[in-house]
N, C-alpha and C positions, 0 to 999 in steps of 0.2 A: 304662632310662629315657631315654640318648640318643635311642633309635631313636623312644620317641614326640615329644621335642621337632625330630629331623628331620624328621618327617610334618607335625608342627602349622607347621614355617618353612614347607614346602614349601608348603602350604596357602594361608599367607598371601600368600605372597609371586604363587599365583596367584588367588587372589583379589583383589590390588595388579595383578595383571597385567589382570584382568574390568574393573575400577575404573574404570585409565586407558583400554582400548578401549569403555566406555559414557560415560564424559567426551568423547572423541575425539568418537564420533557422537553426541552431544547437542551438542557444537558444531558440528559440519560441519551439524546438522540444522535450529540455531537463526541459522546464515547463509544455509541458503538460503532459510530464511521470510522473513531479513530481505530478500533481495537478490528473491525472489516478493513480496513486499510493496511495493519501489518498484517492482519492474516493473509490476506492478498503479498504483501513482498513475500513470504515468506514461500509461499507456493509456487510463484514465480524464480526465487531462490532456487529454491530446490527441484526446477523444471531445468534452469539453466544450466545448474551447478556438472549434473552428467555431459549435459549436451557439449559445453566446453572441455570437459574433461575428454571427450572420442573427437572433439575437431584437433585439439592437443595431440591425442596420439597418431590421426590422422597426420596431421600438419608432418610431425617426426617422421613417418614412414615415408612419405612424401621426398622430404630432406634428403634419406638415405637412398632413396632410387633416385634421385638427381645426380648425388654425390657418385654412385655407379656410373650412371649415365657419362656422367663427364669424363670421370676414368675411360669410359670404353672412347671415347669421342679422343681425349688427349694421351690418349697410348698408342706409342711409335712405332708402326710399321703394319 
């Protein structure tokens, strides 16, 4: 009877040993999504950050040729 309760520790104890090395790499594997995840905003950040900045000064120019526009449209005579 000992010899099967040493088979069944043995067992366990690596199956305790599979446990901890799938824990291990389900975390090593759930930092680097997080740490691809900001690098991803970050790129994206900085993809947008011009892109708004030339619709911005668009948008302005825009403004000012209206604001003309109108003048010539409500100027009398």
């Amino acid at each position: 009877m000992a010899v099967g309760l040493d088979c069944i520790q043995s067992a366990l104890q690596s199956i305790q040993g599979d446990l901890r090395e799938i824990k291990f790499a389900a975390d090593v594997d759930r930092r680097n999504a997080a740490s691809q995840y900001t690098n991803l905003v970050a790129e994206v950040g900085a993809t947008i950050g011009p892109i708004g900045a030339r619709l911005e000064l668009f948008a302005e120019h825009m403004e000012e040729r209206l604001d003309r526009l109108e003048a010539l449209l409500t100027k009398p005579g």
